[in-house]
N, CA and C of each residue as an Amber inpcrd file, in Angstrom:
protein
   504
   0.8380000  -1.1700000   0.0000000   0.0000000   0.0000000   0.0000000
   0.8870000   1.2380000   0.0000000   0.8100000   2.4800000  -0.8070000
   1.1310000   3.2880000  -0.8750000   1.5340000   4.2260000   0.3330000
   2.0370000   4.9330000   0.8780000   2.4320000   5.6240000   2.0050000
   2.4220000   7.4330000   1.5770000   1.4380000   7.7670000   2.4580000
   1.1050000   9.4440000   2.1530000   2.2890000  10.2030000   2.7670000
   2.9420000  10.9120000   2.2200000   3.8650000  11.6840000   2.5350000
   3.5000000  13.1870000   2.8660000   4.1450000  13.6790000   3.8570000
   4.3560000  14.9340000   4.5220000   4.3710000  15.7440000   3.4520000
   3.6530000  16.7830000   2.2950000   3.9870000  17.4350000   1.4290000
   4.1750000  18.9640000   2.2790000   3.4530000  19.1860000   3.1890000
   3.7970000  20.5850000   4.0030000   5.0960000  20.5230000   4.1160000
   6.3120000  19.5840000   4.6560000   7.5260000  19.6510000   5.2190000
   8.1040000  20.0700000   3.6050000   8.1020000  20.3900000   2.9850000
   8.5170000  20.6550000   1.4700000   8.1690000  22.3350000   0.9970000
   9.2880000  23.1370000   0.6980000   9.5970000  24.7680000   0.9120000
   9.3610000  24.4950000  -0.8960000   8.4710000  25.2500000  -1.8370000
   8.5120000  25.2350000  -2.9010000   9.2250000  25.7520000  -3.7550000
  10.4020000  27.0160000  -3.1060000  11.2110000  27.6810000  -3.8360000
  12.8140000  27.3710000  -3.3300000  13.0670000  26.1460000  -2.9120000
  13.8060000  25.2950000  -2.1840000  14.2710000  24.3190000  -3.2320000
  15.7760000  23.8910000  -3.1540000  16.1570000  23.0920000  -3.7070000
  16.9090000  22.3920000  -3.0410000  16.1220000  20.7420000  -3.0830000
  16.9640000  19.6730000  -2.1550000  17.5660000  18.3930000  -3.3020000
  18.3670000  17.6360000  -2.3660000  19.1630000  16.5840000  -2.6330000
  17.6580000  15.4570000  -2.0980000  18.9550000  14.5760000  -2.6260000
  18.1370000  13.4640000  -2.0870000  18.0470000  13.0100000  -0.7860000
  19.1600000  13.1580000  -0.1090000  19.3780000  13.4480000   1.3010000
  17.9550000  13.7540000   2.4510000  18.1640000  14.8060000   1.7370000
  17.2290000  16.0240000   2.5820000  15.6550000  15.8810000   2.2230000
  15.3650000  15.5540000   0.9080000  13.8830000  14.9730000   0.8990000
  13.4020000  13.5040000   1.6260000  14.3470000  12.8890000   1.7300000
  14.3280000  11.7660000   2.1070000  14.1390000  11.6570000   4.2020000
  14.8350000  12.4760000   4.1890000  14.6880000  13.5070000   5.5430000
  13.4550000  14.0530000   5.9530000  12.9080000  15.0680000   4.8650000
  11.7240000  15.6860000   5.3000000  10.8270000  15.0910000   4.9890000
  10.6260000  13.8810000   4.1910000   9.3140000  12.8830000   4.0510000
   9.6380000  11.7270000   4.9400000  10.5600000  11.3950000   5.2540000
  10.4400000  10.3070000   6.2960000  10.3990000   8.9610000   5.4850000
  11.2250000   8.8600000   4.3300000  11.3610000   7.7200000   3.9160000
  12.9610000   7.4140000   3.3750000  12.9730000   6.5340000   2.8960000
  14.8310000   5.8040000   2.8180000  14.8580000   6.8480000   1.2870000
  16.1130000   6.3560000   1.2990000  17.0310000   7.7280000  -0.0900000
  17.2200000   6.8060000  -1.2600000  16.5620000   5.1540000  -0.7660000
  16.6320000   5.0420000  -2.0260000  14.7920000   4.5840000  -2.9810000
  14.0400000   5.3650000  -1.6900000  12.8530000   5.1410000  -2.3490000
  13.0660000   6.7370000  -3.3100000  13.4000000   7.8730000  -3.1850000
  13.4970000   8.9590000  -3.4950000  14.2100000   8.7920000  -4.9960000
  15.1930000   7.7910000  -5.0870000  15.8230000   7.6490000  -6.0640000
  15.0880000   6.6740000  -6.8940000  14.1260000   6.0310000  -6.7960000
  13.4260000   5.1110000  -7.4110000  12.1240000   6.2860000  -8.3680000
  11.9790000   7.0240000  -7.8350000  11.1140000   7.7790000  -8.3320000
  11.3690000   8.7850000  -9.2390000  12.7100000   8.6200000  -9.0890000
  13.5620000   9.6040000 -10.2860000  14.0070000   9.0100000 -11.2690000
  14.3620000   7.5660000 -11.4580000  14.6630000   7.0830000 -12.0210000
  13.4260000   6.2910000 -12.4350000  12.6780000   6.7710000 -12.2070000
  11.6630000   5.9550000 -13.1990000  10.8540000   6.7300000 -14.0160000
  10.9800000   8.3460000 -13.6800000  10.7240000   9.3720000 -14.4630000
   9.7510000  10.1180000 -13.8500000   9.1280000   9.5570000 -12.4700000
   7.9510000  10.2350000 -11.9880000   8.3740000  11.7750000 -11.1580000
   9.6850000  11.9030000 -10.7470000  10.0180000  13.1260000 -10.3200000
  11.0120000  13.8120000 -10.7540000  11.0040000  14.6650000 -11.1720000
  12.2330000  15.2090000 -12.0360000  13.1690000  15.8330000 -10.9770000
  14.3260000  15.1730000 -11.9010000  15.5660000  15.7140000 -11.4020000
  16.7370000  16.2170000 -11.6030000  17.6680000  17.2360000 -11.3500000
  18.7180000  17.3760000 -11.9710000  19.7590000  16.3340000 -12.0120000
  20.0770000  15.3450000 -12.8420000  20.8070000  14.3170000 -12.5360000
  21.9710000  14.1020000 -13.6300000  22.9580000  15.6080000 -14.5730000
  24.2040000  15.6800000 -14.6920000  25.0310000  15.5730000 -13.6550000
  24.7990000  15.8670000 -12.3200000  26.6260000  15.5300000 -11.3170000
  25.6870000  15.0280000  -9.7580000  26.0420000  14.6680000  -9.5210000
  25.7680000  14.2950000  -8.1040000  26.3140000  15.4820000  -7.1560000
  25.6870000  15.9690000  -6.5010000  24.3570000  14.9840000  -5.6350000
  23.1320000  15.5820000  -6.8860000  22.1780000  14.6730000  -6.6270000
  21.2560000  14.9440000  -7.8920000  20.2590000  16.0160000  -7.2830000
  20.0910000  16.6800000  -7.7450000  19.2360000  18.0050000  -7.1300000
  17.5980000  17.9770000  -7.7100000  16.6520000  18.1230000  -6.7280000
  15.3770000  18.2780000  -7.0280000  14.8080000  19.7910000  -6.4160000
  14.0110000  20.4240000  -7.6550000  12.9900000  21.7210000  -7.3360000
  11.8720000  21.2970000  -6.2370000  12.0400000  21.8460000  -5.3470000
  11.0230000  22.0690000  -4.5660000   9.1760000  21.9760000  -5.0840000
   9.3220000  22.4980000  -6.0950000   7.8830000  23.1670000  -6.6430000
   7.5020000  21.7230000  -7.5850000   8.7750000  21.1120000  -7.8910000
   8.4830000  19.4930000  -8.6550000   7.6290000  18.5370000  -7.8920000
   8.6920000  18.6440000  -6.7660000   8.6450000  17.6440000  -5.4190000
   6.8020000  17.6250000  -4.8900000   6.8370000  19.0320000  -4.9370000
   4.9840000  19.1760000  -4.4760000   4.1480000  18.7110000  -5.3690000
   4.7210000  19.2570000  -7.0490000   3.6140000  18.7970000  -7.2210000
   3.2270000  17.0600000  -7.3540000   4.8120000  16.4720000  -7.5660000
   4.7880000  14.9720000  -7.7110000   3.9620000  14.4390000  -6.2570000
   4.0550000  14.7690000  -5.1840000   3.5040000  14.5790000  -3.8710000
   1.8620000  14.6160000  -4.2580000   1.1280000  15.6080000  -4.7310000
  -0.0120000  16.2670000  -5.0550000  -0.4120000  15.1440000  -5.9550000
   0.0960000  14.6720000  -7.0500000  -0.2410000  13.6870000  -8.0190000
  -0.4010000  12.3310000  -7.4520000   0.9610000  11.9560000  -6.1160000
   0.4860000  10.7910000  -5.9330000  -0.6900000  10.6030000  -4.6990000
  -1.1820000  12.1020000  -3.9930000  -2.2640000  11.9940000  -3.3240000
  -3.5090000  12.1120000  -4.2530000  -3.8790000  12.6130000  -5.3030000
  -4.8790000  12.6190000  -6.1370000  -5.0270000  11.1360000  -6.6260000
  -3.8380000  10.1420000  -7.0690000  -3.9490000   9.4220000  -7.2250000
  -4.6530000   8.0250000  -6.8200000  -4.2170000   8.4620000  -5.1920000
  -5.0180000   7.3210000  -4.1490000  -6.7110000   7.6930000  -3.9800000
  -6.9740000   8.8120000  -3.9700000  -8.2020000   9.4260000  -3.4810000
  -9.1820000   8.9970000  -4.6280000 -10.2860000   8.2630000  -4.2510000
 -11.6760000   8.0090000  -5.0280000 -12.7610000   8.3930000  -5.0200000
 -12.9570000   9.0140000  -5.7270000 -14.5460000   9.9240000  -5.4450000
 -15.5750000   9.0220000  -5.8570000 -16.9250000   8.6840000  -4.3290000
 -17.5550000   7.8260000  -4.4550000 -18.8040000   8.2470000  -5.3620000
 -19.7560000   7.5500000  -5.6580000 -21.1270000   7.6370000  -5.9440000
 -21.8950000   7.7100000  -4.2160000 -23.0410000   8.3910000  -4.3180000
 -23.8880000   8.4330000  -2.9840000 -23.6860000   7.0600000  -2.5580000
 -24.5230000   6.0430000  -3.4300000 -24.6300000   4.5830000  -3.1650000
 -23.5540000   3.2860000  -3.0940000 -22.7310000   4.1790000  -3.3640000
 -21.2230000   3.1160000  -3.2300000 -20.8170000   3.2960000  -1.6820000
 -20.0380000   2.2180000  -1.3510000 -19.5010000   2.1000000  -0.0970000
 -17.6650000   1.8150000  -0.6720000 -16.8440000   1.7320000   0.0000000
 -15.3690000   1.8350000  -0.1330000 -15.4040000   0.1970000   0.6820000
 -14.6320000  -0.5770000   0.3160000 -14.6500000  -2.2060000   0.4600000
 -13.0310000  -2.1060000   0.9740000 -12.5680000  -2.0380000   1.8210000
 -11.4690000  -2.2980000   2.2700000 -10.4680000  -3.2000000   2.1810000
 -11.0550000  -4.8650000   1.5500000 -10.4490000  -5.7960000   1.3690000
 -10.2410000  -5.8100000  -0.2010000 -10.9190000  -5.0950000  -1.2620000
 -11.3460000  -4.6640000  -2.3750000 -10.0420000  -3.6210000  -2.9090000
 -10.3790000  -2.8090000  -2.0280000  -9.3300000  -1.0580000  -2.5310000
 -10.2270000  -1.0810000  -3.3830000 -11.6810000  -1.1080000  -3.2520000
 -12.5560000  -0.2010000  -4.7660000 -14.0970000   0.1320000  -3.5950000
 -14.5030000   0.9550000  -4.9490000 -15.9600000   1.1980000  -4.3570000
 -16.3460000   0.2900000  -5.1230000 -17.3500000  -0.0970000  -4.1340000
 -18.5640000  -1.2170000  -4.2960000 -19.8820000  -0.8310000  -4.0690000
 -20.7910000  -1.2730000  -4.5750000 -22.4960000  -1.2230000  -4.5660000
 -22.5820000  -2.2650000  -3.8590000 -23.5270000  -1.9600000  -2.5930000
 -23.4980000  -3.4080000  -2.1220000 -24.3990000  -4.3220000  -2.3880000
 -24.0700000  -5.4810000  -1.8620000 -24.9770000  -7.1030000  -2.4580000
 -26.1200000  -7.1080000  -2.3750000 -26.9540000  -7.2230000  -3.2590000
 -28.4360000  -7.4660000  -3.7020000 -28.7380000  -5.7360000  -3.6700000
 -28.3080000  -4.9120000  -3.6930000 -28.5240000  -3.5430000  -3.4540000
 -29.0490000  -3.6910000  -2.0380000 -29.3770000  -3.8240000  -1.3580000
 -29.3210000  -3.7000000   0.1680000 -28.3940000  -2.8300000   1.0960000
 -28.1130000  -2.3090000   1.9310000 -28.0000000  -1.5240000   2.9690000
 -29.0720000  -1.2400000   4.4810000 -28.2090000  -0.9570000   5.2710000
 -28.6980000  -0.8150000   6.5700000 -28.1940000   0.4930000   6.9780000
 -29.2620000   1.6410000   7.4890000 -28.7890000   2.6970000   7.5880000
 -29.0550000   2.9570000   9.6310000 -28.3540000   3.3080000  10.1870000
 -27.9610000   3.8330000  11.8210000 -27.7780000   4.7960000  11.9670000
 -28.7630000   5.4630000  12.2560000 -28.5100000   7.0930000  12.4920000
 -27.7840000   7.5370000  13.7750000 -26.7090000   8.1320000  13.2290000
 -25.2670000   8.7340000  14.7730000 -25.6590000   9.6670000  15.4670000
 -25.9190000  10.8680000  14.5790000 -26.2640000  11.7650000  15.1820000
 -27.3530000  12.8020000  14.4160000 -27.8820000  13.6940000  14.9700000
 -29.1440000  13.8500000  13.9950000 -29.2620000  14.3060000  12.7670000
 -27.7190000  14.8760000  12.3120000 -27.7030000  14.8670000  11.0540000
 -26.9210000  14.1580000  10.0280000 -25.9370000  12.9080000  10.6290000
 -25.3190000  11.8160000   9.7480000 -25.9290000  10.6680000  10.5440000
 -25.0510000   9.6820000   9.2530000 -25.4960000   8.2460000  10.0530000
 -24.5080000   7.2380000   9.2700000 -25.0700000   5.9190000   9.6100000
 -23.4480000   5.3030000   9.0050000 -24.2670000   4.2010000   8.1050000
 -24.0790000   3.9140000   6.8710000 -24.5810000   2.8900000   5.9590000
 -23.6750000   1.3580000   5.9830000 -24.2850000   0.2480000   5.9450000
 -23.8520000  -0.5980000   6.5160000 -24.0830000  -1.6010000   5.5120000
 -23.0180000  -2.1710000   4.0980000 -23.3600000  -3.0690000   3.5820000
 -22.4800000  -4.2470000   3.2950000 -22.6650000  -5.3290000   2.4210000
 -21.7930000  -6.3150000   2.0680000 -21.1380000  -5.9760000   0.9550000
 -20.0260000  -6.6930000   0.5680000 -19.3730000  -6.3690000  -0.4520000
 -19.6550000  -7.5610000  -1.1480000 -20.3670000  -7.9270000  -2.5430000
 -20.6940000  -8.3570000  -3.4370000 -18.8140000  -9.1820000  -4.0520000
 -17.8560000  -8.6930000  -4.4650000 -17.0250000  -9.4250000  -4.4230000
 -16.3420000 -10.3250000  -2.9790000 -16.1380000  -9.7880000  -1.7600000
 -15.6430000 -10.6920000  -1.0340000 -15.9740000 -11.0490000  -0.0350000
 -17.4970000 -10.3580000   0.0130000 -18.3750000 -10.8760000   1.3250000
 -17.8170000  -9.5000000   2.2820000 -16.6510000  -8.9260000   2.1950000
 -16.5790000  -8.3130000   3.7350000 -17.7940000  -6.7700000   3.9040000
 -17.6170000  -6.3020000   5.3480000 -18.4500000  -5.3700000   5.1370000
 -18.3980000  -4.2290000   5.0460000 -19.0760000  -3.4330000   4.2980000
 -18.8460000  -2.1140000   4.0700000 -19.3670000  -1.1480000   4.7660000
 -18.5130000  -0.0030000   5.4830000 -19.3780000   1.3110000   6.3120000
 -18.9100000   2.3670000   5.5410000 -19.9610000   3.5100000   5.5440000
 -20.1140000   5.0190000   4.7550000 -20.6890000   5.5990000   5.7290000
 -20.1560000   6.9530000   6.1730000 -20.5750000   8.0150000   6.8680000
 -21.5800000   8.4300000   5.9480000 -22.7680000   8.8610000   5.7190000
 -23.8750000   9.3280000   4.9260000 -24.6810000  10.4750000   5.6820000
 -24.6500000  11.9500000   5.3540000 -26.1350000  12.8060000   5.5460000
 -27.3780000  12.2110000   5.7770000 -28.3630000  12.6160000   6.9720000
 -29.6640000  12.2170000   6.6700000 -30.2990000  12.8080000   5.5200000
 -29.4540000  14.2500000   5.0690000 -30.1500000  14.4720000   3.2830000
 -30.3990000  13.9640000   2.1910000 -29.0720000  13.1970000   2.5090000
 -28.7840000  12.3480000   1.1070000 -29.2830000  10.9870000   1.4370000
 -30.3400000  10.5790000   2.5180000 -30.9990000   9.4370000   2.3960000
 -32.0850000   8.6760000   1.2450000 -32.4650000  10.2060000   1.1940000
 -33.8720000   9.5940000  -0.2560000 -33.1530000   9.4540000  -1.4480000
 -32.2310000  10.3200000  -1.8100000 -31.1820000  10.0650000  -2.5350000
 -30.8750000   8.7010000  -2.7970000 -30.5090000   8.1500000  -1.8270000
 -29.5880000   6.7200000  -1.9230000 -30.7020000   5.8370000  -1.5210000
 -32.0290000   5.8830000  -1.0580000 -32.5200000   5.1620000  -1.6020000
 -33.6380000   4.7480000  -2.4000000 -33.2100000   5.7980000  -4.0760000
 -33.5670000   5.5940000  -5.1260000 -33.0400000   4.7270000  -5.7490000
 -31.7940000   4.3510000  -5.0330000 -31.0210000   3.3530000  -5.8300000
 -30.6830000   2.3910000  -5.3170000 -31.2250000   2.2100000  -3.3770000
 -30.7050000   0.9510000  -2.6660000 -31.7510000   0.9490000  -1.9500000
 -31.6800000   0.0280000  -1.8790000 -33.0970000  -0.5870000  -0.2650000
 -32.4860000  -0.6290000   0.5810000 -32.6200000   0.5080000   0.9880000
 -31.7220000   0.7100000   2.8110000 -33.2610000   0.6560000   3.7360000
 -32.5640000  -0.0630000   4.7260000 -33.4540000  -0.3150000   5.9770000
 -32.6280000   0.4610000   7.4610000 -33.4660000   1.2560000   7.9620000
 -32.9890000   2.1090000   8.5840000 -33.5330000   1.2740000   9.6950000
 -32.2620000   1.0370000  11.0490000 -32.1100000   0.7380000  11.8080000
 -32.1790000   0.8820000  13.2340000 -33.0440000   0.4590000  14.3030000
 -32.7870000   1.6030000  15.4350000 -31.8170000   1.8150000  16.0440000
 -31.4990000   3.6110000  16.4050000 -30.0760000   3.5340000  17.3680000
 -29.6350000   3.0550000  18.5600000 -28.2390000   2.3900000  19.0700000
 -27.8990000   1.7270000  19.9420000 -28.8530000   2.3960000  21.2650000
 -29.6450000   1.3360000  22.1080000 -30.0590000   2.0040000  23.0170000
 -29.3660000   2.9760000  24.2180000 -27.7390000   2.5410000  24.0170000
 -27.1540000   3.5310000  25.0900000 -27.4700000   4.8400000  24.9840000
 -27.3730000   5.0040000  23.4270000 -27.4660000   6.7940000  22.9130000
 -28.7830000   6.8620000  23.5540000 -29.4380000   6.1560000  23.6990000
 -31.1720000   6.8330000  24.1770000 -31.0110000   7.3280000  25.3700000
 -31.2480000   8.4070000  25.7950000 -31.6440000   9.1720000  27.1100000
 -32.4590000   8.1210000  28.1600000 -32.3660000   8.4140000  29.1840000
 -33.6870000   7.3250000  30.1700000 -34.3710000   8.7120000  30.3050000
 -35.7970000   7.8680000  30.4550000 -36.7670000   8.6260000  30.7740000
 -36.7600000   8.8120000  32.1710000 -36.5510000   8.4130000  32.8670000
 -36.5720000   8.4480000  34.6580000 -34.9390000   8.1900000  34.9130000
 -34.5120000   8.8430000  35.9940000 -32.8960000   9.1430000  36.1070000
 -32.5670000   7.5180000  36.8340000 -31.6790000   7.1580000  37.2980000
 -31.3330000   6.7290000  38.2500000 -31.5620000   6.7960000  39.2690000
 -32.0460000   5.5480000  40.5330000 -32.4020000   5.7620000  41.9260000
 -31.4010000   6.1010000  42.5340000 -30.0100000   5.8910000  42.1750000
 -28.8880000   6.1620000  43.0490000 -28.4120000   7.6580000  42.8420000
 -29.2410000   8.4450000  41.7270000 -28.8780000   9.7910000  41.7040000
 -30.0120000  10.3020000  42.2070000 -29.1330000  11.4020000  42.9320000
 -29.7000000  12.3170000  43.8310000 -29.7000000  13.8320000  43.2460000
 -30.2690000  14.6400000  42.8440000 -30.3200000  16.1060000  42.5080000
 -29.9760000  17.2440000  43.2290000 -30.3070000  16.7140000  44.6020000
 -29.7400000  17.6680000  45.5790000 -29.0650000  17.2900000  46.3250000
 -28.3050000  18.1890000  47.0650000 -26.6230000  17.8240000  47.3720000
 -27.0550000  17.8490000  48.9440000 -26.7050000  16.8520000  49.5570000
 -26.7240000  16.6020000  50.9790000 -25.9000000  17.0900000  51.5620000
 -25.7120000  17.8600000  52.6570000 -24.7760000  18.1000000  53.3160000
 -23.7780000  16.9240000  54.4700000 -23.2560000  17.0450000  54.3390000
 -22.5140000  15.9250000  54.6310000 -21.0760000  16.5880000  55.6610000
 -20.7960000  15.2900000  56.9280000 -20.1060000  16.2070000  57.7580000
 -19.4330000  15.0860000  58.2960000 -17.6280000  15.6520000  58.3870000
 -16.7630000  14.4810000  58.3990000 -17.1370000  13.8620000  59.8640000
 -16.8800000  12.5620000  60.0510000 -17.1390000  11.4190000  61.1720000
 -16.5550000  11.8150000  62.2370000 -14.7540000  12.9680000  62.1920000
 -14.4830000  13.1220000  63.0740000 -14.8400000  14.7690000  63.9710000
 -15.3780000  15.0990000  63.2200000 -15.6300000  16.6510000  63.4060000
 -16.7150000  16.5620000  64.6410000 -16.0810000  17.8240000  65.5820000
 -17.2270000  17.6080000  66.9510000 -17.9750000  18.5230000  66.7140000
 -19.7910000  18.2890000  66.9750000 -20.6400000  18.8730000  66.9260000
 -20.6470000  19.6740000  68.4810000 -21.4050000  21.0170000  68.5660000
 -21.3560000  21.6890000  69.7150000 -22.6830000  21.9200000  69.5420000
């Protein structure tokens, strides 16, 4: 799996070695050199030490975070065992409302069985299910408030007076 790199630690009008990028991203000098030599980051590489632009470095950083990032459909879920979005199995979903204005969609993944969760808007519910049979779920009863407090809570504060203290 790919590894997201620090692109803030990177000065754009800055010119580093390999050394020093390798330094400020936090990876070995010869992953830095693998990436130059394969053409994905340009470099000055007539004399050693091989010198890289700052403003390269970002944007190659920028490309390989655009790269990982997938922009879902409403009705897709992200499949973890997959690395893809998935629609889940039989179109089905289970929706759990968190809090009163998200909730979390809850499906199978059609290739490997595992299961899929999506943070989802209660807006975008009718939305998604124009296109899935979501069954909305009740929330965990902890989140529910009690209607009547606890017998062991008390509202008002007793005064209370240490065991050894002498009364007069």
């Amino acid at each position: 799996m790919a590894k997201r790199f620090p692109a803030n630690r990177i000065k754009t009008h800055r010119i580093y070695t390999v050394w020093e990028v390798s330094d400020a991203l936090g990876c070995h000098k010869q992953t830095v050199g693998r990436w130059i030599r394969s053409g994905a980051l340009a470099a000055d590489m007539r004399k050693r030490p091989w010198l890289i632009d700052g403003r390269d470095l970002k944007a190659f950083l920028g490309q390989r975070v655009a790269r990982l990032r997938c922009k879902l459909a409403l009705h897709h879920c992200y499949c973890l065992g997959c690395k893809a979005p998935q629609e889940p199995d039989g179109r089905m979903a289970d929706y759990v409302q968190q809090t009163t204005e998200t909730g979390q969609l809850t499906g199978i993944c059609p290739a490997c069985g595992a299961l899929m969760n999506k943070m989802v808007r209660r807006a975008d519910l009718e939305a998604i299910r124009a296109k899935l049979e979501v069954t909305i779920q009740q929330a965990s009863p902890r989140l529910v408030s009690l209607e009547d407090p606890r017998s062991n809570v008390t509202s008002t504060r007793e005064r209370r007076t240490h065991g050894k203290t002498q009364q007069r």
